[in-house]
VMD Tcl script that draws the C-alpha trace (Angstrom):
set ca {
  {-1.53 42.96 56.11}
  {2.15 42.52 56.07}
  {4.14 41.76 59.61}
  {7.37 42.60 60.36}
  {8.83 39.65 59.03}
  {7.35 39.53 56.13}
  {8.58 43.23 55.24}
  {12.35 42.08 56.04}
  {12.05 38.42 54.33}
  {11.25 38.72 50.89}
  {12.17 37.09 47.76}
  {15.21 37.63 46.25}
  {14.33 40.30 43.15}
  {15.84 42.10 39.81}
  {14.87 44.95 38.52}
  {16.65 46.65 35.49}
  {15.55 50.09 33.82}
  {16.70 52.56 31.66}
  {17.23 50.70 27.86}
  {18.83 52.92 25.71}
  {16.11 52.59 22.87}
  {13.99 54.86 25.01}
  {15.92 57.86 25.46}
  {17.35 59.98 22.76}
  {20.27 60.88 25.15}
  {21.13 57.71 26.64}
  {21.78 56.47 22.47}
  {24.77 59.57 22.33}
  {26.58 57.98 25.67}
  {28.94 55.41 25.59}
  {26.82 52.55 27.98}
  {27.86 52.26 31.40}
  {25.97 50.50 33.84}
  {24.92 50.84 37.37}
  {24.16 48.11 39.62}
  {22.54 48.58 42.84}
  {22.40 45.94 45.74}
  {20.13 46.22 48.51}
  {20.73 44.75 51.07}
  {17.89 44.60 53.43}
  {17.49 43.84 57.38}
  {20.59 46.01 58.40}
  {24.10 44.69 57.07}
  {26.62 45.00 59.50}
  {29.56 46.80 58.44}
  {31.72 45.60 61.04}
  {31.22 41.65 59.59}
  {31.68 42.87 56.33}
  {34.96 44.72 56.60}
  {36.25 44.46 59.87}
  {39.22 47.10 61.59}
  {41.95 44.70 62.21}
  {42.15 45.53 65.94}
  {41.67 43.71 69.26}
  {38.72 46.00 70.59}
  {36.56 45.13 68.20}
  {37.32 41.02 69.33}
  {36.61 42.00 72.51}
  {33.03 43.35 71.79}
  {32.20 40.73 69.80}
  {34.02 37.46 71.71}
  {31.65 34.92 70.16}
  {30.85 36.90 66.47}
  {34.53 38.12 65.43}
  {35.45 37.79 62.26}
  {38.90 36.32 63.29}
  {39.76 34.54 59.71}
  {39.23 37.70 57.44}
  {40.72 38.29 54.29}
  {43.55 41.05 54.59}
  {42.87 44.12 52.75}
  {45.34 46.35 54.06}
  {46.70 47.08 57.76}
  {43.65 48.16 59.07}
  {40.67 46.43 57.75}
  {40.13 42.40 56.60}
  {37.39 41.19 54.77}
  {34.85 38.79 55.22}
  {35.88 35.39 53.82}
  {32.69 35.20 52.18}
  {33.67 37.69 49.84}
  {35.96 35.96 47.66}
  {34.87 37.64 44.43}
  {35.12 40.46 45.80}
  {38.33 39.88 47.44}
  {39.53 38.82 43.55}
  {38.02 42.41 42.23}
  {39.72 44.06 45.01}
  {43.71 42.75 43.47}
  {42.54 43.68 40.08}
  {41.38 47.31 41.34}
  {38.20 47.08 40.62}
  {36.95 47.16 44.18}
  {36.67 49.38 46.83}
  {35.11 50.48 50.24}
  {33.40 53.47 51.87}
  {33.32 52.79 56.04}
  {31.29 54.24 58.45}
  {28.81 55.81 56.21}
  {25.02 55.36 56.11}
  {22.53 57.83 55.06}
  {20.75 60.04 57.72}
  {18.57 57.58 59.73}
  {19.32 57.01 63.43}
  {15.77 55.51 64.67}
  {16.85 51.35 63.67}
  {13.06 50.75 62.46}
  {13.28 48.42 59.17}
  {9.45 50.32 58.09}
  {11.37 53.86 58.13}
  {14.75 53.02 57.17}
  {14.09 51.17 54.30}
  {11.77 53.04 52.68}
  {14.30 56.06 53.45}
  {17.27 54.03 51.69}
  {15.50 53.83 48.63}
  {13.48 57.58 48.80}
  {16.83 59.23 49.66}
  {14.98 61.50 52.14}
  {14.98 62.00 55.68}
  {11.73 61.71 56.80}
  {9.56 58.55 56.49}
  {6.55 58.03 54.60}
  {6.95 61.40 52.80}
  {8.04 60.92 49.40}
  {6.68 58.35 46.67}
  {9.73 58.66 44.20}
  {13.08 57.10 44.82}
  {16.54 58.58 44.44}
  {17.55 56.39 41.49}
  {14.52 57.00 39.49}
  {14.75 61.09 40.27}
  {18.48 60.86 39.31}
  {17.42 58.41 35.67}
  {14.71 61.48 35.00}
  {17.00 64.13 36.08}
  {19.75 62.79 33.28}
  {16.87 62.14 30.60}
  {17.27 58.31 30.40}
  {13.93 57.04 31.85}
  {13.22 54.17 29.91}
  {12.00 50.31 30.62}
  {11.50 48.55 33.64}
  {11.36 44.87 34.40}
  {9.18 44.37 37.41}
  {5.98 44.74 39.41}
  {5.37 46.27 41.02}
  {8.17 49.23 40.33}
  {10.47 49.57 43.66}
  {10.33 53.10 45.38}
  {13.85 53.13 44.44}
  {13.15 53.67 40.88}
  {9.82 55.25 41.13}
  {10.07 58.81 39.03}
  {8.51 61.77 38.54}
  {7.71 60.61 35.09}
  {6.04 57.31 34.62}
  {8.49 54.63 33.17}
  {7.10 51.57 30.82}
  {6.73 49.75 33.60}
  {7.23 45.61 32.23}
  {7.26 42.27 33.31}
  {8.44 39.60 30.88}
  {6.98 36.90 30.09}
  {6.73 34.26 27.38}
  {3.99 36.43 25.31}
  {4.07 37.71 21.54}
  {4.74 40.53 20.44}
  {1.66 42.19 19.14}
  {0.69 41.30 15.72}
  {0.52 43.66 12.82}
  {-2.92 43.12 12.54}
  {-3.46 44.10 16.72}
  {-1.39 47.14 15.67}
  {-3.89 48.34 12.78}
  {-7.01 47.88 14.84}
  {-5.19 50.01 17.63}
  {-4.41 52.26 15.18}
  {-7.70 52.51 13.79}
  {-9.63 52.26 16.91}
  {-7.73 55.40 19.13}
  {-6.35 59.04 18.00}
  {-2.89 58.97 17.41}
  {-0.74 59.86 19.92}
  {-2.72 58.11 22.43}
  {-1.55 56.46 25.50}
  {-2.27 52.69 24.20}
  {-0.71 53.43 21.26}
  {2.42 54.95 22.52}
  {2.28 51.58 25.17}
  {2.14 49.12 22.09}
  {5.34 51.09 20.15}
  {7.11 50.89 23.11}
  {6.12 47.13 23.42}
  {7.26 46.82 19.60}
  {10.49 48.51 19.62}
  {11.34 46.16 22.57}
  {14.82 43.78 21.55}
  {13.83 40.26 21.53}
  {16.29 38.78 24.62}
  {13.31 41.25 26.82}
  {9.95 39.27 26.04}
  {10.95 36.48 27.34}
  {10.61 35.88 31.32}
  {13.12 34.29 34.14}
  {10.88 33.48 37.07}
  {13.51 32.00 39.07}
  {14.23 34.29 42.71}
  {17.86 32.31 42.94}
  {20.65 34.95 42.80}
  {22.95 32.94 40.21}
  {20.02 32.86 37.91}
  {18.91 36.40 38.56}
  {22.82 37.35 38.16}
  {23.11 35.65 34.61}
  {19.84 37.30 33.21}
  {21.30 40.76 34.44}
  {24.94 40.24 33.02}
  {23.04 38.69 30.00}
  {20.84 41.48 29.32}
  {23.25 45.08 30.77}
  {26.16 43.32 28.21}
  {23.97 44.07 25.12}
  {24.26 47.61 23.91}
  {20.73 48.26 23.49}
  {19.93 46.40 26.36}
  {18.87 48.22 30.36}
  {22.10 50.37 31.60}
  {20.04 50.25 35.25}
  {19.73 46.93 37.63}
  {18.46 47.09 41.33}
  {18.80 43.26 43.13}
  {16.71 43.24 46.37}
  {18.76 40.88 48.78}
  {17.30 40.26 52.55}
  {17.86 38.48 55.33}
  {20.40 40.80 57.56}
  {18.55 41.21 60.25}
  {20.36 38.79 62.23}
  {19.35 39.70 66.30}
  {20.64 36.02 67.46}
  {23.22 33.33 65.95}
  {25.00 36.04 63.66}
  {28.20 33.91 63.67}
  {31.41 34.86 62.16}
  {33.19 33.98 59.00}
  {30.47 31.07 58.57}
  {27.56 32.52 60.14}
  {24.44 33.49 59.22}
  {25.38 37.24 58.19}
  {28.47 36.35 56.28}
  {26.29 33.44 54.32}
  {24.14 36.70 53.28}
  {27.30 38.10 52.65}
  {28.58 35.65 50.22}
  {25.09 35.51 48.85}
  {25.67 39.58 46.87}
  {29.44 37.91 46.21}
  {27.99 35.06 44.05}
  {25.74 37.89 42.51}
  {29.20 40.12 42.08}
  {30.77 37.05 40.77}
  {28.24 36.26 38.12}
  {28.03 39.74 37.45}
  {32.02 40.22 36.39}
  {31.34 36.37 34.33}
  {28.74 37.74 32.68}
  {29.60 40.87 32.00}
  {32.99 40.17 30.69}
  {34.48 43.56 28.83}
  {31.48 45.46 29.94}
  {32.48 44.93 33.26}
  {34.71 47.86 33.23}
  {31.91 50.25 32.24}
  {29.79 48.90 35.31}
  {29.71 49.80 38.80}
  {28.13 47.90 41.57}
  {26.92 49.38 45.15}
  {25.36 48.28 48.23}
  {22.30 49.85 50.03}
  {21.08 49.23 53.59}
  {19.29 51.01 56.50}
  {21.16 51.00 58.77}
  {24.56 48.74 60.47}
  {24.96 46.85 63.61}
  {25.24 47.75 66.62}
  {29.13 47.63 67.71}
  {28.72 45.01 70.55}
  {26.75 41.48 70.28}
  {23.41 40.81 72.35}
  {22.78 37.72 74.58}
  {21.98 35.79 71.99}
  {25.26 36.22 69.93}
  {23.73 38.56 67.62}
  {23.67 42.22 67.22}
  {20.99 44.82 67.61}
  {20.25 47.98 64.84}
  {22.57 50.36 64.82}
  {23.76 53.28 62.93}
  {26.99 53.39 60.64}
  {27.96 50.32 58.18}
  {30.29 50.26 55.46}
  {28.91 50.59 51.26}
  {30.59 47.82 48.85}
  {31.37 49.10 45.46}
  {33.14 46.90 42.55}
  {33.45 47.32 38.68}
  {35.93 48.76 36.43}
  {34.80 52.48 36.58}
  {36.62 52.18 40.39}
  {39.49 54.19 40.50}
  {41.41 52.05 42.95}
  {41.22 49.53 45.10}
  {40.88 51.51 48.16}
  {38.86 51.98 51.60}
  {37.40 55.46 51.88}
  {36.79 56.51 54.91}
  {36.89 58.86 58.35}
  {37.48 56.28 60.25}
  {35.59 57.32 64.14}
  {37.42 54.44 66.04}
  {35.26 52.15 67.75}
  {35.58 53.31 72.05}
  {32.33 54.31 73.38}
  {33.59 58.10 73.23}
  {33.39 57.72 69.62}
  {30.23 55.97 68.88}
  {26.73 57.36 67.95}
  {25.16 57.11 71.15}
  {27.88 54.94 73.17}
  {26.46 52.24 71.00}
  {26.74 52.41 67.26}
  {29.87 52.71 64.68}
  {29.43 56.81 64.08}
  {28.30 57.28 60.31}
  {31.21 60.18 58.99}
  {30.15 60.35 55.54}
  {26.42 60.82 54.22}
  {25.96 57.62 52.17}
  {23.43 59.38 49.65}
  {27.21 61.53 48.91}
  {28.28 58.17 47.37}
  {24.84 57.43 45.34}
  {24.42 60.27 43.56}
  {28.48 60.53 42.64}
  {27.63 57.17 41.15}
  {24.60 58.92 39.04}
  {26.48 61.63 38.15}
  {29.45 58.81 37.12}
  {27.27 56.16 35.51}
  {24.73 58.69 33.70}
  {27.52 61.31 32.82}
  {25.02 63.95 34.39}
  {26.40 66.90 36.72}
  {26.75 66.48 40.20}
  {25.09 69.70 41.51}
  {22.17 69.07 38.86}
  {21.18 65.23 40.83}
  {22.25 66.66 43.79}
  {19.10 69.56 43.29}
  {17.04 67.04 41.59}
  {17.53 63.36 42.96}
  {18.72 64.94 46.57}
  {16.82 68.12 47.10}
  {19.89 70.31 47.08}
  {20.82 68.33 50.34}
  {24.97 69.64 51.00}
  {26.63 66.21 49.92}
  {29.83 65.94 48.85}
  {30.96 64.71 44.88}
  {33.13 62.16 45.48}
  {33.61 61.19 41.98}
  {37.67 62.30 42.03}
  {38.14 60.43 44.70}
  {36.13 57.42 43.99}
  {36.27 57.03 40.24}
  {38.13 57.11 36.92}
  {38.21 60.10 35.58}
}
mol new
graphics top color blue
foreach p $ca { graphics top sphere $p radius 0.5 }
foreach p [lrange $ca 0 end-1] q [lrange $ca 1 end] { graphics top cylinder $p $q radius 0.2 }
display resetview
């Protein structure tokens, strides 16, 4: 049995899919990489990239960010983005506010597993948008984890790994498998694949800190025949009481997927600017704090994206204003833009696939908008 703590206090995780030495097609495109953050418990838009405004201050007297990081002259950023804040000047960060994808009913069970299924009803779909938009472009390939996350589960089962300090098997294991089952059979196939794996992949990283799990991702998405796919599963936003403000609880979270970011660009060096990074959450923050200087679930939030593929620095956004008029249910920022718009423009970015083909396939032919002009290099 699994409480609701448990299910929005994990372990920090990494995931990364999709080596090119499994798909034909991935080997004819140049690499680019696609990093995806989540970031569970409900990450709160408003902390992250506050509007530069006195309402806002006023809603939240003992949570305001009042020490941001100025972006432009209507949104700051939290101070514990620094790297981000350095990505930003170089142009290789950006900002989509008030977005979220279609969940309004704030419970973690639902809107998590609807973050990472892309649907809009709970509990209904075992395959996740990422791994429907990797089978859609033909580049399903390795996996490092168990058990696989519903956001890369796929309609076609994926090699499916976990590393660890094992052998490779021996040429004598491969005769008697050889020997022992028809060819073509599904142990077989399993102990190619295990074979044909590069080296840098057998060998296992059990640490859960994020600077560790950063360097093994920039590490292994540098190589050119290493995964083009990395999920990081960051929690801890559910913050109902002592959210704080530039130093508080939320904005250590915060600075938390910075030090990943930052490790990331390190890492990555050149191959940085064939990567993007973006967050996922469930849902933002309500606009006003609670008794207990926190903030409740709410609706909109804002999605971080960084890496070279970025167009501009920019923020993106149809901005509803924050008076009760214009929130989601006189409570919430109002969500203008369906976030699952921004995921599969990623896809269609990252895996050089159509847009209208991932939006049929990853997004069942839901009407979101390619933002890929407005978002991206072209």
């Amino acid at each position: 049995m699994m409480n609701r703590r448990d299910f929005i206090a994990g372990s920090m995780t990494l995931t990364m899919l999709g080596s090119p030495l499994f798909s034909a097609r991935a080997e004819m495109l140049k690499k680019k990489n696609l990093v995806v953050v989540l970031l569970r418990g409900g990450m709160d838009g408003l902390t992250a990239v506050p509007p530069l405004d006195h309402e806002l201050s006023s809603y939240r007297p003992d949570i305001f960010i009042d020490d941001s990081l100025r972006l432009n002259a209507d949104f700051g950023l939290n101070p514990q983005l620094k790297h981000f804040h350095s990505a930003w000047k170089e142009g290789k960060a950006s900002i989509v506010h008030a977005t979220n994808i279609p969940y309004t009913m704030r419970s973690h069970f639902e809107g998590q597993d609807l973050m990472e299924s892309g649907g809009r009803t709970p509990f209904a779909e075992s395959t996740g948008w990422l791994g429907r938009g990797i089978h859609a472009s033909e580049l399903d390939g390795l996996a490092i984890s168990l058990p696989m996350p519903l956001l890369l589960r796929s309609p076609k089962s994926v090699d499916n790994f976990y590393p660890t300090r094992m052998d490779a098997p021996s040429p004598d294991m491969m005769k008697f498998v050889s020997q022992t089952y028809p060819s073509g059979s599904l142990l077989e196939s399993t102990m190619q694949r295990v074979m044909a794996r590069p080296v840098s992949m057998m060998s296992s990283n059990s640490s859960r800190d994020a600077k560790d799990l950063a360097r093994t991702a920039s590490r292994l998405l540098a190589k050119e025949d290493g995964p083009r796919v990395a999920v990081f599963d960051l929690d801890g936003f559910d913050t109902h009481a002592s959210q704080g403000n530039g130093n508080g609880e939320h904005s250590d979270k915060l600075a938390e997927f910075d030090e990943i970011l930052g490790r990331l660009q390190k890492g990555l060096g050149e191959a940085f600017d064939d990567t993007l990074v973006v967050t996922l959450t469930e849902f933002g923050r309500k606009i006003e704090q609670n008794g207990g200087n926190g903030t409740e679930h709410g609706y909109g939030t804002a999605v971080l994206l960084a890496g070279g593929l970025l167009k501009s620095a920019q923020i993106y956004s149809d901005w509803p204003g924050l008076k009760p008029k214009h929130r989601y249910e006189k409570q919430d920022l109002m969500a203008t833009l369906d976030a699952r718009s921004i995921y599969c423009s990623a896809m269609a970015k990252c895996f050089e696939t159509d847009f209208e083909k991932l939006r049929r396939e990853a997004f069942w032919n839901e009407p979101l908008e390619d933002l890929q002009d407005q978002l991206f290099l072209s």
